[in-house]
C-alpha positions in Angstrom: 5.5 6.7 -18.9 3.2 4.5 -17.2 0.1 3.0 -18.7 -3.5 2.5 -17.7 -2.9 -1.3 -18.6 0.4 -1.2 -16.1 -1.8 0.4 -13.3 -4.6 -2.4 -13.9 -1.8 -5.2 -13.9 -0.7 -3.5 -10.2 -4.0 -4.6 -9.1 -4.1 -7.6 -10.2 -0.7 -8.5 -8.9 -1.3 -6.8 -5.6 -4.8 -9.5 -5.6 -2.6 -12.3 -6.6 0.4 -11.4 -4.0 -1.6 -10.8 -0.8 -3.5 -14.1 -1.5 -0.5 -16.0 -1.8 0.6 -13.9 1.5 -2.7 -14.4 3.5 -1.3 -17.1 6.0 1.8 -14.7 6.1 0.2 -12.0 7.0 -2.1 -13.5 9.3 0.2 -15.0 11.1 1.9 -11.5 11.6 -1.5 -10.2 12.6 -1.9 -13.7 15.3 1.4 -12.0 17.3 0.3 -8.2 17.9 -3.2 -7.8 16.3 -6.6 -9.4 15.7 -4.9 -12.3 13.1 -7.1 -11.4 10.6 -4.8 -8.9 8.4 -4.4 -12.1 5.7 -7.6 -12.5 5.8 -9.3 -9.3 5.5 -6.6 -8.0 2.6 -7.5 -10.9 0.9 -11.0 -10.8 0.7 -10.8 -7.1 -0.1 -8.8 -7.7 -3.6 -10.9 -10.0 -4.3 -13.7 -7.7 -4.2 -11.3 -5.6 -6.0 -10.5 -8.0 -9.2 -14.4 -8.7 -9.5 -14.9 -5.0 -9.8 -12.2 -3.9 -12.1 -13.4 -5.6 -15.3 -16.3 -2.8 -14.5 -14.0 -0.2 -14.4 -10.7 -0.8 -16.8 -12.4 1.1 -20.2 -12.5 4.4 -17.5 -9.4 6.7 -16.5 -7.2 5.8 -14.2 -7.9 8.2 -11.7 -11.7 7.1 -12.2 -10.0 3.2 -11.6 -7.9 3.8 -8.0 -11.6 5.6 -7.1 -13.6 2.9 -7.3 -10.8 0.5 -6.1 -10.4 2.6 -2.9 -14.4 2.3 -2.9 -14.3 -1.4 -2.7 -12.2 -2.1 -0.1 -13.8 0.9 2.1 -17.0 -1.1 2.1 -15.1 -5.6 1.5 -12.5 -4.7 4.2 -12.9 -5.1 7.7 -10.7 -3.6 10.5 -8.7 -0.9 9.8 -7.0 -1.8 7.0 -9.8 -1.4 4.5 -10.1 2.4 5.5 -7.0 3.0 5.3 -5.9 1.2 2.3 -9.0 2.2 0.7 -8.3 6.1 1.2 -4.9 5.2 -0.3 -6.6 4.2 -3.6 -9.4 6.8 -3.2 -6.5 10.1 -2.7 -4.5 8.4 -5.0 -7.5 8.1 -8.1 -7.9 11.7 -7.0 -5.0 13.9 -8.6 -5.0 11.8 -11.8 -8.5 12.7 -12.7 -9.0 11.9 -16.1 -5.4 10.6 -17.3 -4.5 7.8 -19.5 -1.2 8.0 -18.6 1.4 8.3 -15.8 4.9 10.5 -15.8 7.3 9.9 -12.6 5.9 13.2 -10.8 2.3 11.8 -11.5 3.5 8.5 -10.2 5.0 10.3 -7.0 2.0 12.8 -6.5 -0.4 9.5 -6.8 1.2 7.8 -4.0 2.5 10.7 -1.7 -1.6 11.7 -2.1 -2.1 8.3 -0.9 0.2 7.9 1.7 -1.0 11.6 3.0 -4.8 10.4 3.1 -3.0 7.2 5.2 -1.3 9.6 7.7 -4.9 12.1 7.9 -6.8 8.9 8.2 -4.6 6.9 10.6 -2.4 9.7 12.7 0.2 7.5 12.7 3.8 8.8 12.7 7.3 7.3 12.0 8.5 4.6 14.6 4.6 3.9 16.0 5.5 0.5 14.4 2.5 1.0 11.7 2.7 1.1 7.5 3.3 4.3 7.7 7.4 3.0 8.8 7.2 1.2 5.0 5.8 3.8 3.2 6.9 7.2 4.5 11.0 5.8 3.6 9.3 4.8 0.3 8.2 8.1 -1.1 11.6 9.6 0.6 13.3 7.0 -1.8 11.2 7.6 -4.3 11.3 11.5 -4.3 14.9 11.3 -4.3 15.4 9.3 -7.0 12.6 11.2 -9.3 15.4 14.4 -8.6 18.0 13.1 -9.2 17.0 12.3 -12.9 16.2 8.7 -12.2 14.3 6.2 -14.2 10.8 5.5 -13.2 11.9 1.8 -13.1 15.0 3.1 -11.0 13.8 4.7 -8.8 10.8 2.4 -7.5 13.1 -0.2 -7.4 15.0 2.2 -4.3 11.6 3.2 -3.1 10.4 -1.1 -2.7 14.3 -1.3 -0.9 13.2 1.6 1.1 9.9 0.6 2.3 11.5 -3.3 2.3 13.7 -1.9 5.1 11.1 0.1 6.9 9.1 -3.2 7.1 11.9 -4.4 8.8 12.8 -1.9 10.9 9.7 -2.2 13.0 9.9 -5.1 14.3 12.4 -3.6 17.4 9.5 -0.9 17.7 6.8 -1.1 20.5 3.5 -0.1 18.7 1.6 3.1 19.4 -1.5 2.3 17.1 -4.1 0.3 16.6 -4.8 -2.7 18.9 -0.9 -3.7 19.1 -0.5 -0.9 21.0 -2.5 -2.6 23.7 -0.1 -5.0 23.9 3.0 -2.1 25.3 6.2 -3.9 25.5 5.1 -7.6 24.1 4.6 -6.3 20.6 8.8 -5.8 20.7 10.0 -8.3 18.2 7.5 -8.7 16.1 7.0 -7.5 12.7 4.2 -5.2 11.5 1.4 -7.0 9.4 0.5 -3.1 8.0 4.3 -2.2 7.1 4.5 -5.4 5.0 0.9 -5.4 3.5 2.0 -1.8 2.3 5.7 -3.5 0.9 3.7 -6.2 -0.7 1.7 -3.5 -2.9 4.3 -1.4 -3.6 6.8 -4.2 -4.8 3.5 -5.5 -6.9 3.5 -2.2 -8.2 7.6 -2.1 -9.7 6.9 -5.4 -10.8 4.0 -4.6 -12.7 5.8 -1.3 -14.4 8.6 -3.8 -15.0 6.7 -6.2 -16.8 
């Protein structure tokens, strides 16, 4: 199972890990965007760590809520409604519980990742972080089937969404203002697809610890 105080720790490392990534990410962002990805993610989880001593005594459906909440209103661009309808759907369908089994885990995130995919209408290959997270949850599922471990199989879901990250930097974007860019935004990797690594690799660490 996965605890509350695991879930909280996957914040705080996610805070932690896209500050130490801002420059990274914003540099990213300089090539085929508005070079404020770093910047914007950052700020957001800070918003978020200053909230979540408010919040950690509540569920943790009740938690991702407010968290989506946060960055909805801290973020700017497009990242903070998307990433914050990711917490939001996610806090959703584990109203009320303490603690997480490997389906709630998968519901939590494939809720997410849905809410990403309403909010966004991005599909696979418009170089966006729907390429990280949509091989994710394949991973993910696959694993939770075949009788993984929780550990297990996040650790093929982060390798999943590592390579999806990856993989879109041959892609010409579709979305968002890269899009504008046609061809010249071949060859560069998506700041969204490796924001949405970031998290989900702060999340296996955090159920590892």
């Amino acid at each position: 199972m996965i605890t509350k105080a695991q879930i909280v720790q996957w914040l705080t490392t996610t805070a932690k890990v896209l500050a130490e990534n801002k420059e990274y990410l914003t540099q990213l962002d300089s090539a085929i965007g508005d070079a404020d990805h770093g910047i914007n993610m950052d700020r957001g989880f800070k918003k978020v760590m200053e909230k979540l001593p408010t919040v950690e005594d509540k569920d943790i459906g009740n938690v991702l809520k407010t968290i989506g909440m946060t960055l909805i209103s801290s973020v700017g661009g497009a990242s903070g409604p998307l990433y914050g309808t990711f917490f939001m759907r996610s806090g959703m369908v584990v109203t009320s519980k303490e603690e997480l089994s490997g389906d709630d885990l998968l519901q939590l995130l494939q809720a997410g990742v849905d809410g990403v995919v309403q909010r966004g209408r991005a599909q696979l290959g418009d170089k966006t972080m729907f390429d990280a997270l949509s091989p994710a949850m394949d991973a993910l599922r696959s694993g939770l089937e075949n009788q993984d471990d929780v550990v297990t199989a996040l650790e093929t879901a982060v390798a999943a969404a590592e390579q999806g990250m990856k993989d879109t930097i041959p892609l010409q974007a579709k979305k968002g203002r890269a899009s504008y860019l046609g061809e010249r935004s071949i060859g560069h990797q998506d700041p969204g697809a490796t924001s949405s690594y970031l998290i989900l690799k702060a999340l296996l660490d955090s159920v590892k610890a």
